[in-house]
Each structure stands twice: as structure tokens, then as C-alpha cells.
BATIGU-255704 format. One record per residue (C-alpha): residue number from 1; chain; x, y, z. Coordinates in nm, 2 decimals. Layout:
<atoms>
ATOM, NUM, A, X, Y, Z
...
</atoms>
This chain:
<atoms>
ATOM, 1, A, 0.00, 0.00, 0.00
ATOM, 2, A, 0.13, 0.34, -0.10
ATOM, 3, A, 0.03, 0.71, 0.11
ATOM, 4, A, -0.28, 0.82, -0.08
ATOM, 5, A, -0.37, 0.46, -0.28
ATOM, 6, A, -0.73, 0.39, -0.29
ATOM, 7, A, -0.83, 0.04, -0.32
ATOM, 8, A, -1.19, -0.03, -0.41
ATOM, 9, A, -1.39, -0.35, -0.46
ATOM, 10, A, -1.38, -0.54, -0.79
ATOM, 11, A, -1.77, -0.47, -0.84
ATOM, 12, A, -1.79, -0.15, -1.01
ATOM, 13, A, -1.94, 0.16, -0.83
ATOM, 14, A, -2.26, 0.26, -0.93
ATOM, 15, A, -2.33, 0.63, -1.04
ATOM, 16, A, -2.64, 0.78, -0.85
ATOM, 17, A, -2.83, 0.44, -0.79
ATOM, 18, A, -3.20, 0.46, -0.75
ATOM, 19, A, -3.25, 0.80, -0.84
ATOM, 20, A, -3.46, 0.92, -1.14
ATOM, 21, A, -3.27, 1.06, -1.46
ATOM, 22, A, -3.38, 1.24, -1.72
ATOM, 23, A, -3.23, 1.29, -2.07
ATOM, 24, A, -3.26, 1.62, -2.24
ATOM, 25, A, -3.05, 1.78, -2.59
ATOM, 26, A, -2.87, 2.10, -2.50
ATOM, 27, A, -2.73, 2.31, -2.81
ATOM, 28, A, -2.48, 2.60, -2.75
ATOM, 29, A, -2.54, 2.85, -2.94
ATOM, 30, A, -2.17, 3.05, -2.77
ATOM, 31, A, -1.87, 3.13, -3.01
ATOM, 32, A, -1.70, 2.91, -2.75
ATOM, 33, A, -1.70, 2.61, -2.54
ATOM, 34, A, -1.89, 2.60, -2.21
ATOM, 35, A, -1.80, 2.35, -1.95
ATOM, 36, A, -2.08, 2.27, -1.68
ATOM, 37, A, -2.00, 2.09, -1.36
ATOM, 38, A, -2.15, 1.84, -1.20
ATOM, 39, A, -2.36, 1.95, -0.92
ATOM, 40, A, -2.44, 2.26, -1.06
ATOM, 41, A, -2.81, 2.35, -1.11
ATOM, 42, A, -2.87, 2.28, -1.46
ATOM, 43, A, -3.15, 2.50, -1.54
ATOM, 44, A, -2.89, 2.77, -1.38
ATOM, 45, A, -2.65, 2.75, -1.65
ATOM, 46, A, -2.49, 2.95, -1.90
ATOM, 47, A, -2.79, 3.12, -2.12
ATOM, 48, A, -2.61, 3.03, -2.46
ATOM, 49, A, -2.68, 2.68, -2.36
ATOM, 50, A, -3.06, 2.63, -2.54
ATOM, 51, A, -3.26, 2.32, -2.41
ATOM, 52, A, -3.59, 2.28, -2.20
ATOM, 53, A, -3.51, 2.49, -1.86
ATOM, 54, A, -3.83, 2.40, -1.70
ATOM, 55, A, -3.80, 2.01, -1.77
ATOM, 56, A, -3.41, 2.11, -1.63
ATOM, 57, A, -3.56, 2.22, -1.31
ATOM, 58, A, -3.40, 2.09, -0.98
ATOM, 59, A, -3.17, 1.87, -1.19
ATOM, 60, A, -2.80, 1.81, -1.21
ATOM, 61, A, -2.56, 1.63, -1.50
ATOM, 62, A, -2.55, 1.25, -1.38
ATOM, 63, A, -2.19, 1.24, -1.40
ATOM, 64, A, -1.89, 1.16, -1.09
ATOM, 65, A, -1.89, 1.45, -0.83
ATOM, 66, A, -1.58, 1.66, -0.97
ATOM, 67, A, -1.63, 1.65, -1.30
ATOM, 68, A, -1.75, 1.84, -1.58
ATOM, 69, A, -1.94, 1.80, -1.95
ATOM, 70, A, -1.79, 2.05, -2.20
ATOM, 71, A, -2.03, 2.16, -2.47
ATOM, 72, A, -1.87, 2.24, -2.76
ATOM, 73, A, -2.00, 2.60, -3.02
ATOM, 74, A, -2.30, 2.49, -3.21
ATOM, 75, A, -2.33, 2.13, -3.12
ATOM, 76, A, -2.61, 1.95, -3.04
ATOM, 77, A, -2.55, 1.69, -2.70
ATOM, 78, A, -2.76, 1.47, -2.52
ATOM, 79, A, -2.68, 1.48, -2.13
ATOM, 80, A, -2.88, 1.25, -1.86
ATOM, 81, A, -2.97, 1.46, -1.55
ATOM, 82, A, -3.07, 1.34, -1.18
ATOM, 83, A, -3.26, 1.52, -0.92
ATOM, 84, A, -3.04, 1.76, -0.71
ATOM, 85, A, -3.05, 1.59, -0.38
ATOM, 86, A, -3.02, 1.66, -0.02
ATOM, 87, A, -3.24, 1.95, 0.14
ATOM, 88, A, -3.32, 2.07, -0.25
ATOM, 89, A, -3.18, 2.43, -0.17
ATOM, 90, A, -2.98, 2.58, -0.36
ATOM, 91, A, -2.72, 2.82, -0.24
ATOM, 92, A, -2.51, 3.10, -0.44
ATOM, 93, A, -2.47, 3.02, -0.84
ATOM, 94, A, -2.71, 3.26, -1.00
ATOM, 95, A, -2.92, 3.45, -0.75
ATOM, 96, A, -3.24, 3.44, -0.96
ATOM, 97, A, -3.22, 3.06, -0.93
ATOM, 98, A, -3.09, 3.06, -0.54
ATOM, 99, A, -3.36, 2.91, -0.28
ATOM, 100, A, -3.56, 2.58, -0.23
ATOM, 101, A, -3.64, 2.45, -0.55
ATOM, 102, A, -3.94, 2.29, -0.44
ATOM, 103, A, -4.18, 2.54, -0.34
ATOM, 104, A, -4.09, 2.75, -0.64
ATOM, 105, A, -4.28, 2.66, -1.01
ATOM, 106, A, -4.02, 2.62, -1.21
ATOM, 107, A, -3.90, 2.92, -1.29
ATOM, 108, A, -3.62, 3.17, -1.16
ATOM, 109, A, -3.70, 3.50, -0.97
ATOM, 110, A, -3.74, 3.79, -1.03
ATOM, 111, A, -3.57, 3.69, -1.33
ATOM, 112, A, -3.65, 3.56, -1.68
ATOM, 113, A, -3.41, 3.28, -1.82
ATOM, 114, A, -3.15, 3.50, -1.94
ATOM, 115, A, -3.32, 3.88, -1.94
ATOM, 116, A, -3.46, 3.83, -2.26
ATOM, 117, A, -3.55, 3.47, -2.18
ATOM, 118, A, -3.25, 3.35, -2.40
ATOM, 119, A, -3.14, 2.99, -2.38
ATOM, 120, A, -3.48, 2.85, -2.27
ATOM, 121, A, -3.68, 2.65, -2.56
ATOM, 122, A, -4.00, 2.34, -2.53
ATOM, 123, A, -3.85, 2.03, -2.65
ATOM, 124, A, -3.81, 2.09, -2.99
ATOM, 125, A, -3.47, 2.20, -3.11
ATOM, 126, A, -3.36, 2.32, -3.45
ATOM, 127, A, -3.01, 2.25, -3.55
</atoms>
């Protein structure tokens, strides 16, 4: 055994078991790449990112604590989310989207998405 060596079991971890997932397709519409990490509240993200905000609500990228998904300028990318967990309050990030996310309906105050409700569109996306 070496100072800092993890040893796990054989059987593989699994990510987020039991919990609900949704899958939605996000499209940046930036000049540049925008990187989204893993517990942050989707719906809060970057405006230039266009999916379904309100399906996004309360969700979180299903991927290991500490990492990230990178969306790349004009691409079109499918991303599974899971329920943000714990007490459901969310702290910091964007203040319009701060608070319990349970008692709210699904959309940030006082705030639009964005302020000219940029980055939020239904399910159907053009590419």
C-alpha cells in the first residue's frame, strides 16, 4: 500500500443508484465552449446553452462528483440529468435561481431565463 492509494472492490461503483434521470439535448449556441460541472443546477447554467429549462428544473448532470461536461459551439449533445438531492436548496450560483427548489414553479425569480428569456426553448430544437 502506497500514502494516498485507494483500493476499491472489484464490483464496479454505481453512479447515482436509484434516483430518477432524465435525458434532455442541449445546443450551445456561444462562439465558445462551455464546461458545466457536476452538481451545478442545470436549469442555472450559461444562457447560450438552449434546451428545456423547465424540464431542467431541480436537476443536475449525472456524471462523478468533480467533474464536468464540455459543450462544444454549435453542437447539439444529449446529457442524462438526476434530481439535485439533499435539502433541495440551492445556495449561491445565479441568485435568480438561489432558494428551495421545491416550493418554487419552475422558474427563476425575479428573473427571466437570461433577461430576454434567451437559452430556454419546449423540446423541440432546431439545428
Amino acid at each position: 500500500m502506497r500514502p494516498g492509494e485507494i483500493i476499491t472492490d472489484e464490483d464496479p461503483i454505481p453512479l447515482n443508484p436509484g434516483r430518477a434521470r432524465i435525458r434532455i439535448t442541449v445546443v450551445n449556441r456561444a462562439d465558445r465552449a462551455v464546461q458545466v460541472g457536476s452538481h451545478y443546477h442545470f436549469a442555472a447554467v450559461n444562457p447560450s446553452l438552449e434546451f428545456d429549462r423547465a424540464k431542467a428544473w431541480g436537476n443536475r448532470l449525472d456524471v462523478p462528483s468533480g467533474t464536468a461536461v464540455r459543450f462544444e459551439p454549435g453542437v447539439a449533445r444529449e446529457v442524462d440529468l438526476v434530481d439535485v438531492g439533499g435539502a433541495r436548496l440551492v445556495r449561491g450560483l445565479r441568485l435568480e435561481y438561489a432558494g428551495e427548489l421545491d416550493t418554487r414553479d419552475h422558474e427563476p425569480t425575479p428573473f427571466t431565463y437570461g433577461e430576454k428569456g434567451e437559452g430556454h426553448h419546449g423540446e423541440h430544437i432546431v439545428h
